[in-house]
C-alpha positions as CSV (number, residue, x, y, z in Angstrom):
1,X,2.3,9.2,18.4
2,X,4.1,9.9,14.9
3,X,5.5,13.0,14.4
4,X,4.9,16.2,11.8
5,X,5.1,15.2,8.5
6,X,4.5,16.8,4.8
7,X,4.7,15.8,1.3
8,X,3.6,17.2,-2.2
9,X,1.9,21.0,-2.4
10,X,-0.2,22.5,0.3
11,X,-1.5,26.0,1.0
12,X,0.5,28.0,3.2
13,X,-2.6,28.0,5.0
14,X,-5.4,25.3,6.2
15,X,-8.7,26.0,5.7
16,X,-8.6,28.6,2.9
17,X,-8.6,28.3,-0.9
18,X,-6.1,26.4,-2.8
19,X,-6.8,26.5,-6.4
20,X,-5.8,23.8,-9.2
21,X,-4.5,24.9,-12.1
22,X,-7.6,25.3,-14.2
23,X,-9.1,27.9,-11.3
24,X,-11.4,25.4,-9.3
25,X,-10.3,24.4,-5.6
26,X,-8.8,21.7,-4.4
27,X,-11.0,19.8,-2.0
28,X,-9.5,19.7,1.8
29,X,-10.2,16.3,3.8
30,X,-9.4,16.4,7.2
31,X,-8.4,13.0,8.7
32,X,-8.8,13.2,12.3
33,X,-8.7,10.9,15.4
34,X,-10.7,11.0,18.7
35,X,-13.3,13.5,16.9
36,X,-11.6,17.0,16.5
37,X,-9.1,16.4,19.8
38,X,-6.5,13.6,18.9
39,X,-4.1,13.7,16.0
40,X,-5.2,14.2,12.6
41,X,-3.4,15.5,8.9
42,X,-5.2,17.6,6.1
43,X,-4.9,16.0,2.7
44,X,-5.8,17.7,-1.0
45,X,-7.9,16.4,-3.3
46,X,-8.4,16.6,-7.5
47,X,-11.9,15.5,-6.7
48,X,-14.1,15.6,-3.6
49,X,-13.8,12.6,-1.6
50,X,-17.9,12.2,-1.1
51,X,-18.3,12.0,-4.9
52,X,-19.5,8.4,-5.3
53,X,-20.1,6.2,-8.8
54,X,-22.0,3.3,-7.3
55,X,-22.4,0.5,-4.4
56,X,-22.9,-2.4,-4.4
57,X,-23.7,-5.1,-2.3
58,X,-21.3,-5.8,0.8
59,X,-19.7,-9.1,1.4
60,X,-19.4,-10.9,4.7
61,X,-15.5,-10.8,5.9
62,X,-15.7,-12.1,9.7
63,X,-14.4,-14.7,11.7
64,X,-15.9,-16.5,14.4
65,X,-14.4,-17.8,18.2
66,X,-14.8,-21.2,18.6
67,X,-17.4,-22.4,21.1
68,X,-16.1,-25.4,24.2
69,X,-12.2,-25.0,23.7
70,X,-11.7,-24.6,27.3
71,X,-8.8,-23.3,29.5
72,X,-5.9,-24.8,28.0
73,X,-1.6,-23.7,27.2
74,X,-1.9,-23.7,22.9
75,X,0.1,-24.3,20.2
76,X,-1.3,-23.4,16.9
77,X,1.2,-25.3,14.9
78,X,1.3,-22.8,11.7
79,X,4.7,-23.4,10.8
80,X,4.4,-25.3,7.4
81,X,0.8,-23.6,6.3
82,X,1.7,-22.3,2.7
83,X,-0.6,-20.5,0.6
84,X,-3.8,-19.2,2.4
85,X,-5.7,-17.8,-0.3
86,X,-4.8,-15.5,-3.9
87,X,-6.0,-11.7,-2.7
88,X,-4.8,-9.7,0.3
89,X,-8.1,-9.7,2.1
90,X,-9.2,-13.5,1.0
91,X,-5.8,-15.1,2.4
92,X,-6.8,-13.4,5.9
93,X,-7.5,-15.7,8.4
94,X,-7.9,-15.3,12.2
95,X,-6.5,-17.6,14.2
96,X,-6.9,-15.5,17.8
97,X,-9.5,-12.9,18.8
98,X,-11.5,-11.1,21.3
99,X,-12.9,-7.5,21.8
100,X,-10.3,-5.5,21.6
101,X,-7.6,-7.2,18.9
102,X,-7.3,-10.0,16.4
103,X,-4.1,-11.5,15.0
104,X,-4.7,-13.3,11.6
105,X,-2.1,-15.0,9.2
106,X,-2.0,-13.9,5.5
107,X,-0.3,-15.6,3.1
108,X,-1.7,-13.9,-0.6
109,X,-0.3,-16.0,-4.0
110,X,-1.0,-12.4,-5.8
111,X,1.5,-9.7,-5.6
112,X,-0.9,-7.2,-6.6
113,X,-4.3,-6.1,-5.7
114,X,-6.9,-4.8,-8.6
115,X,-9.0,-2.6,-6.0
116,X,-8.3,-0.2,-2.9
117,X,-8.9,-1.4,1.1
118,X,-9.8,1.0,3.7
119,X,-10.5,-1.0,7.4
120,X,-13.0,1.7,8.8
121,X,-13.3,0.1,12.3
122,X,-9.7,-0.9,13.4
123,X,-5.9,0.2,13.2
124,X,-3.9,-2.8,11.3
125,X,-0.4,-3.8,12.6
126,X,1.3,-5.9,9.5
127,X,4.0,-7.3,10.7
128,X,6.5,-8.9,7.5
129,X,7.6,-12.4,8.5
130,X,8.9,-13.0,4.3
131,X,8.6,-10.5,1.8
132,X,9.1,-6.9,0.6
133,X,7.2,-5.1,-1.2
134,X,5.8,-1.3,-1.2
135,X,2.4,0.1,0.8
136,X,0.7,2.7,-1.3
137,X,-1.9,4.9,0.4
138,X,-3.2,8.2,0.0
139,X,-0.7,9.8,2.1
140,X,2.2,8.1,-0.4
141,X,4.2,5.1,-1.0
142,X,7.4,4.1,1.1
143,X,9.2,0.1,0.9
144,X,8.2,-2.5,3.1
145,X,10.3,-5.6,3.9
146,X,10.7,-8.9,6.1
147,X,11.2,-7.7,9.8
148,X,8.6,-4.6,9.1
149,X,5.9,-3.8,11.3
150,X,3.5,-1.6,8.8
151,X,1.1,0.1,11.0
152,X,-2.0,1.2,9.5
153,X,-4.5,4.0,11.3
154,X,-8.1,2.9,10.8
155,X,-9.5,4.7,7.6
156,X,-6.4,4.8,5.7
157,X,-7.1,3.7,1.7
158,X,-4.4,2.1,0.7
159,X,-3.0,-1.5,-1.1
160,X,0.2,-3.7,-1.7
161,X,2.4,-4.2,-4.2
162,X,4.5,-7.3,-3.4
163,X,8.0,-8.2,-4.8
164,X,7.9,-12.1,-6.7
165,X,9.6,-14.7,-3.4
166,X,7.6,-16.1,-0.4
167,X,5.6,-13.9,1.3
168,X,3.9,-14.5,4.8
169,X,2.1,-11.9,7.2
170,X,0.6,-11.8,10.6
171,X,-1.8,-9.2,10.5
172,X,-2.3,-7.5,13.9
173,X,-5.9,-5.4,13.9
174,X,-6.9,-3.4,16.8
175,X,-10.0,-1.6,17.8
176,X,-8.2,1.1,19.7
177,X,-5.6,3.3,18.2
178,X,-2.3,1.7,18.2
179,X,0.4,3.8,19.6
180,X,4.0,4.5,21.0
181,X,4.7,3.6,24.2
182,X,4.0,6.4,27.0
183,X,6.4,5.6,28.7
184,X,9.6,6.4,26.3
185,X,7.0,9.6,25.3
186,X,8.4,13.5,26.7
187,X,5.4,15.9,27.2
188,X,5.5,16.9,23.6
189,X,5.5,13.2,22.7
190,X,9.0,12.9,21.8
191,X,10.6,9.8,22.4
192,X,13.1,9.7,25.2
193,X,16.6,9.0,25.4
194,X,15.8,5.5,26.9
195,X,13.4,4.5,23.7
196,X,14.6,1.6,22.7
197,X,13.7,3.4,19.3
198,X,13.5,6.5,17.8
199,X,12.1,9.0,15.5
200,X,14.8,7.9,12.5
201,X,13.4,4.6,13.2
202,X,10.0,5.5,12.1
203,X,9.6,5.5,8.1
204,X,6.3,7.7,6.9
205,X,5.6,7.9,3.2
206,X,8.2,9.5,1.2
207,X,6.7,9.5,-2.2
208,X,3.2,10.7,-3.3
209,X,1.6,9.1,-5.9
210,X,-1.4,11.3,-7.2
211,X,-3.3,9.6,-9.6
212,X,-5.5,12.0,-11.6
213,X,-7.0,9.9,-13.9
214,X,-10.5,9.1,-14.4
215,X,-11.9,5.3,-14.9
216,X,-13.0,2.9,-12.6
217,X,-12.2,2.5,-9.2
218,X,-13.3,-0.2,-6.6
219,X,-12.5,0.4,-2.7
220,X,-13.9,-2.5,-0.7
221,X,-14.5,-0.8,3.2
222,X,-14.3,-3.3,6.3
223,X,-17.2,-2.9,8.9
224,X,-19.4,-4.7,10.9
225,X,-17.8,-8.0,9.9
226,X,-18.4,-7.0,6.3
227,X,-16.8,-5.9,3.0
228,X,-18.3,-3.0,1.5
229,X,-17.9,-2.7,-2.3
230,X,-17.9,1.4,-3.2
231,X,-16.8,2.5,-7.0
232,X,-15.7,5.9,-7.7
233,X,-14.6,7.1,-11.1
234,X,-12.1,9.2,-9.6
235,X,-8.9,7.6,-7.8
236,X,-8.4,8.0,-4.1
237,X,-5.1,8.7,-4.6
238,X,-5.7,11.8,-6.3
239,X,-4.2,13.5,-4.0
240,X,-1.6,17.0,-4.6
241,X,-0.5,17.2,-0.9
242,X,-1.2,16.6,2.8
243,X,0.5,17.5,6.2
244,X,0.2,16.4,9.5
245,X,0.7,13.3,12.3
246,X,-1.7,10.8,11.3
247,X,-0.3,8.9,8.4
248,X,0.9,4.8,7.9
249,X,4.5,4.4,8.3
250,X,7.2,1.5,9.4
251,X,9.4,0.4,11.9
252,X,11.5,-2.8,11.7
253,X,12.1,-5.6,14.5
254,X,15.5,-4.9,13.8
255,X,15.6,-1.7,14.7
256,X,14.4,-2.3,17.9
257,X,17.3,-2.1,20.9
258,X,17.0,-4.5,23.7
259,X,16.9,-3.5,27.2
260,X,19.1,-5.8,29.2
261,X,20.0,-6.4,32.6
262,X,22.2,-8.8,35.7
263,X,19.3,-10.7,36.0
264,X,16.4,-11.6,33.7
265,X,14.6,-8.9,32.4
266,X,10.2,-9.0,32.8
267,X,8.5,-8.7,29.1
268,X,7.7,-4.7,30.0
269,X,11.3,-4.2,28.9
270,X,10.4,-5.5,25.3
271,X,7.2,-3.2,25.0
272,X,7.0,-1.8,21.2
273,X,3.3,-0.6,20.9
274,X,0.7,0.1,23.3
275,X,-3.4,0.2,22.6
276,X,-6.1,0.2,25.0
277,X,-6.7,-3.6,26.0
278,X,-3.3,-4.9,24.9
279,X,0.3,-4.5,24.1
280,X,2.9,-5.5,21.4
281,X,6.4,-6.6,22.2
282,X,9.7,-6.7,20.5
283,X,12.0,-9.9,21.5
284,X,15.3,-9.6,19.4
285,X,18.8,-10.7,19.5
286,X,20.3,-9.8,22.5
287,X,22.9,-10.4,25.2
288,X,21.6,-12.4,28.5
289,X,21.8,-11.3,31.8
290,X,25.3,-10.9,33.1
291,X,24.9,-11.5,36.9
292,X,27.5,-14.6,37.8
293,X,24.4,-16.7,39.2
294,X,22.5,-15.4,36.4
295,X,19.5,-17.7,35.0
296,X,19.0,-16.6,31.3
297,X,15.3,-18.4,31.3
298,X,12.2,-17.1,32.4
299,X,11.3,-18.5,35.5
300,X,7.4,-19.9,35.6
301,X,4.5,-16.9,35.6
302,X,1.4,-16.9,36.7
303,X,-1.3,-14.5,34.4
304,X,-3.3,-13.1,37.1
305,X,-5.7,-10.6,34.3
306,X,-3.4,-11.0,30.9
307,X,-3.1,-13.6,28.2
308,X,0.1,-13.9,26.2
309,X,0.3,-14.9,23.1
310,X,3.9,-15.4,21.4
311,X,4.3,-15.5,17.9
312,X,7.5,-17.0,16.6
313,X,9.6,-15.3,13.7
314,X,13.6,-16.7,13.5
315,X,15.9,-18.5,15.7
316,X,16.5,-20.9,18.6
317,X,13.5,-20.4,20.8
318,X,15.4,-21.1,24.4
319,X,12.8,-21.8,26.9
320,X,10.6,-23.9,23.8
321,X,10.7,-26.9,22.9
322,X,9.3,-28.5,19.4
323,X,8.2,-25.0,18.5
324,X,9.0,-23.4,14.7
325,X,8.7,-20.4,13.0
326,X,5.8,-19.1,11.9
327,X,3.9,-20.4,15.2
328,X,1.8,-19.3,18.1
329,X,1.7,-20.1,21.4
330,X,-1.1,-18.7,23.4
331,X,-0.6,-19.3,27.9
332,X,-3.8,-17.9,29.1
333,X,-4.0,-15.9,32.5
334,X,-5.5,-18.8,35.1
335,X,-2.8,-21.1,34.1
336,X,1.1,-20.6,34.9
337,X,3.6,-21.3,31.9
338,X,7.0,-21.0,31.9
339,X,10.0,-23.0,30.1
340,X,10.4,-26.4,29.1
341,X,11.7,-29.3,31.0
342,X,15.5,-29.3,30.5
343,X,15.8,-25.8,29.3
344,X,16.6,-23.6,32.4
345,X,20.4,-25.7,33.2
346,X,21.0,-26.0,29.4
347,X,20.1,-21.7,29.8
348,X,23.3,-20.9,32.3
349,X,26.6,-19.9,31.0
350,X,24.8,-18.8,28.1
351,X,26.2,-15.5,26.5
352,X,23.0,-14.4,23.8
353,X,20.0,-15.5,22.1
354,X,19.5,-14.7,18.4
355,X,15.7,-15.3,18.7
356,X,13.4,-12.9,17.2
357,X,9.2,-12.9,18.1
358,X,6.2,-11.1,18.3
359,X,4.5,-11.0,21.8
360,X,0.9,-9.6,22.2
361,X,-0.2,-9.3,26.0
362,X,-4.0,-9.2,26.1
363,X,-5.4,-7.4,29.2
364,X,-8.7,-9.7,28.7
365,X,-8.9,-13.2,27.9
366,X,-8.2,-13.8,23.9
367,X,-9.8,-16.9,22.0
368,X,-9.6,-19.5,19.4
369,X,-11.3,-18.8,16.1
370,X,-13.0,-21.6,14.5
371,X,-10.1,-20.9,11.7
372,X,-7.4,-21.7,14.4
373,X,-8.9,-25.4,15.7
374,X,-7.6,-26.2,12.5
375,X,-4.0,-26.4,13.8
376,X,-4.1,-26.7,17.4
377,X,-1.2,-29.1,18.5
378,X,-3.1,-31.0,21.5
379,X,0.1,-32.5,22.7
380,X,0.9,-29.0,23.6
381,X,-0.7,-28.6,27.4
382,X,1.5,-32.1,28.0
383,X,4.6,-30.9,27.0
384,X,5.9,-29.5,30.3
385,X,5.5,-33.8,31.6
386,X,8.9,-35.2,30.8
């Protein structure tokens, strides 16, 4: 969970009338989670919310799992792929997916979008592999750059505005509410001494941008595999003020502290995020295990009910071989992975990695879109054959 957070003018109390200047009330949204009982923040409007200008007809935005690709260690070679379309949500495409989550790689040629997004149906983890930028929602606008993971609650409005220089995304979205770890969580939900963050990690919004303007205003709403195309003539960001815990905010890769040990550490210890059906992990520069007989590679695993899926962000990727930046690798539970041929002895004696990635560990087997056959390495599954 995020913690309390405020910005712009609020009532001293919720629930009761706030008046603009002209006399008339604001208009109080609540923004809640699980119903009435999980978190939630109270935001105040110019204009009601429900007032709507027109709809029109939804688009189809889904992606489809690929049918016969078997059981199989995968390489989805990604590494040169440049532009993958001109608008946010057009450049989207998922590579990876089942029930629960869906990891997609976004490479947008605009820097700017002309209309709003809300994702009504899943949190979004945006994790920065090039670019900066800033997110602008209706809770406020805070800077976004390379190492960023941007995480989104379901129902937040919001859009990019990207900085000119290369800009590439992998775009985590998650049917369950994407969280802290329990684990580094106190009873009130603050993090623990042994987080390998905290709280002055975590950047919320720290500008408000109330837009107050009438004209015309296009929010395109993702659900049920479709984009749904709602005008207002009022902005959503016409917003005074808001308080609360539910809000977008950022925390970098780089600001994530590795937990190290005498002998090789399990992926647990690189836990960032946790939802229901998955987890997100954090590996970052870091020193290597320090017992004298000390093997710095991971020894082979077996997946007994988890698929892992590695994406690959900077470095020199130890236990790889003839893997890039910018790629995935996904070792599905039923098979046991490990490293390559030749990489454990050239491992010993060494001090530190510098590699940086993004792990997902799926509780439930995760699939290959018909988008990611399009660059599946097949020599992959016969790499570990010397």
């Amino acid at each position: 969970m995020t913690y309390y957070h405020r910005l712009g003018e609020i009532p001293p109390k919720r629930h009761t009338q706030f008046r603009q200047p002209d006399g008339s009330l604001y208009a109080e949204e609540l923004v809640s989670s699980k119903g009435f009982s999980g978190i939630y923040s109270n935001l105040y409007h110019i204009t009601p919310p429900t007032r709507i200008k027109g709809i029109k007809d939804p688009v189809p935005f889904g992606s489809k799992i690929a049918e016969g690709y078997g059981l199989k260690q995968t390489h989805l070679n990604t590494n040169g792929v440049g532009v993958t379309g001109e608008d946010y949500l057009g450049a989207r495409k998922v590579l990876l997916k089942n029930k629960d989550v869906s990891m997609a790689l976004c490479n947008p040629s605009s820097r700017k979008m002309d209309y709003y997004y809300k994702n009504a149906e899943a949190d979004e983890v945006v994790f920065i592999h090039d670019g900066s930028g800033y997110l602008i929602s209706q809770f406020g606008k805070f800077k976004v750059r390379s190492g960023d993971y941007v995480v989104i609650p379901r129902t937040t409005i919001y859009k990019f505005e990207w900085d000119e220089g290369p800009l590439r995304l992998l775009i985590i979205e998650s049917v369950a509410p994407v969280e802290t770890v329990k684990r580094y969580r106190n009873e009130l939900g603050q993090l623990l001494e042994h987080s390998p963050y905290c709280e002055r990690d975590i950047r919320p919004p720290s500008e408000l941008v109330t837009e107050p303007e009438r004209g015309h205003y296009l929010m395109q709403i993702k659900k049920g595999d479709m984009l749904h195309q709602y005008e207002y003539d009022q902005s959503p960001f016409d917003v005074v003020g808001w308080d609360g815990y539910l809000y977008p905010y950022a925390l970098s890769i780089h600001d994530f502290e590795p937990i190290t040990g005498r002998i090789h550490q399990p992926p647990p210890v690189h836990q960032t995020f946790q939802a229901y059906g998955y987890v997100i992990c954090s590996f970052v520069p870091r020193l290597f295990d320090y017992h004298p007989k000390a093997i710095p590679a991971p020894y082979n695993h077996s997946n007994i009910d988890s698929d892992e899926v590695l994406y690959y962000v900077e470095g020199n990727f130890m236990s790889r071989k003839g893997i890039d930046r910018g790629s995935f690798t996904l070792h599905p539970g039923g098979l046991p992975h490990g490293p390559h041929p030749g990489t454990v002895e050239k491992s010993i004696g060494a001090k530190e990695t510098e590699e940086i990635a993004v792990m997902l560990d799926t509780f439930g087997p995760i699939y290959v879109t018909e988008e990611g056959l399009n660059y599946v390495d097949d020599k992959y599954p016969m790499s570990w054959t010397e």
